[in-house]
C-alpha positions in Angstrom: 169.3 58.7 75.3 168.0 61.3 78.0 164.5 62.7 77.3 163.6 66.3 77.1 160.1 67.7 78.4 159.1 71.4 77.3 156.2 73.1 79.1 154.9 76.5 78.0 152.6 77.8 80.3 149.6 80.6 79.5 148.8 82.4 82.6 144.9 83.9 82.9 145.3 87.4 82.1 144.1 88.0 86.1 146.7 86.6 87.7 148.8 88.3 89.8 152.4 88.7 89.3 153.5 87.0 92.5 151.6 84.1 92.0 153.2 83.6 88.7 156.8 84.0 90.7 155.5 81.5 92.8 154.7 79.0 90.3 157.8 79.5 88.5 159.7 78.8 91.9 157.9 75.9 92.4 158.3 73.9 89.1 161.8 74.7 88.9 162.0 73.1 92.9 160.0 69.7 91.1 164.0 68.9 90.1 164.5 68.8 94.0 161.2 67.6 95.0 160.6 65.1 92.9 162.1 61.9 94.3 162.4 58.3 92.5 160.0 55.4 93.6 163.6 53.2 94.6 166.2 55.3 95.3 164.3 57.9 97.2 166.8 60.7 95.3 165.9 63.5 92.6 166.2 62.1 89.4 165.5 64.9 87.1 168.7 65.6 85.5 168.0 68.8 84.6 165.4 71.7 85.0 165.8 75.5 83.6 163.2 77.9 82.6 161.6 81.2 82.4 159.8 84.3 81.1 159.7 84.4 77.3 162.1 87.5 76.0 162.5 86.6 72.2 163.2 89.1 69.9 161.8 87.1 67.0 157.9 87.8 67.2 157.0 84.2 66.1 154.9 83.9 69.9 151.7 82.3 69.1 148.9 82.8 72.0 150.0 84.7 75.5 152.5 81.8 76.1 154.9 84.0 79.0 156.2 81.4 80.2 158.8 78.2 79.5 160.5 75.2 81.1 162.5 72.2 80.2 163.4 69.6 82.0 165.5 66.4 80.8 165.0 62.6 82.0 167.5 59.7 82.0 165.1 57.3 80.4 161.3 57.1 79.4 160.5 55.1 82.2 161.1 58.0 84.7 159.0 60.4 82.5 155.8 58.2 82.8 156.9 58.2 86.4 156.5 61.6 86.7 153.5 62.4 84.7 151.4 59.6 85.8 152.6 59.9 89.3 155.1 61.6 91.3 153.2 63.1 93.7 155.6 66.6 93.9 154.3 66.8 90.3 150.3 65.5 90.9 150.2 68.3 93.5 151.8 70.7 91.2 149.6 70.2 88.4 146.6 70.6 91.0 148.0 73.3 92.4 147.6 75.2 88.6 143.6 74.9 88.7 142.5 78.6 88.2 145.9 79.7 87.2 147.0 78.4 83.9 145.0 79.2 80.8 146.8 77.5 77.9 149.9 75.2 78.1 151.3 73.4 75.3 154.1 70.2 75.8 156.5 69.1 74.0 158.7 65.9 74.7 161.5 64.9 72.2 164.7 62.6 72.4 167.8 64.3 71.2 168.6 63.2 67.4 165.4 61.3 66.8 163.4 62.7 63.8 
């Protein structure tokens, strides 16, 4: 059963607009630049995301920002958190940018 990986991302309030493009860009390229330790190929399955435009008014915080990406398996989640190096130097590359974030990883059907 494939894994699915939510991010919400919190910008500081003094962050420019195109740097918050640019980080958008770049986590949506981690389904590209992310590479498996054997195969040497992508193996996100799939990566979508982008700036929150819900009607609804349920937002909690100055979360602006969301992404979800899905995994074959949980061994190629703890690959990437603990250490792709795409995603380590992603993360770092956040420090001064992100204020809040807030994760949420599920399998599909499993309450």
């Amino acid at each position: 059963m494939p894994l699915v990986h939510i991010v919400l991302f919190e910008f500081k309030p003094s962050v420019e607009r195109s740097v918050i493009q640019d980080v958008c860009k770049r986590m949506l390229s981690l389904k590209q630049d992310c590479l498996h330790p054997l195969s040497k190929q992508p193996y996100i399955l799939d990566c979508s995301g982008g700036r929150d435009n819900s009607p609804e008014g349920h937002q909690v915080g100055a979360f602006s920002h969301g992404f979800v990406s899905h995994f074959t398996n949980d061994e190629d989640r703890r690959y990437y958190l603990e250490e792709d190096p795409a995603h380590k130097a992603f993360v770092k590359s956040l420090d001064g940018i992100i204020q809040n974030i807030r994760i949420v990883d599920y399998e599909p059907g499993a309450f």
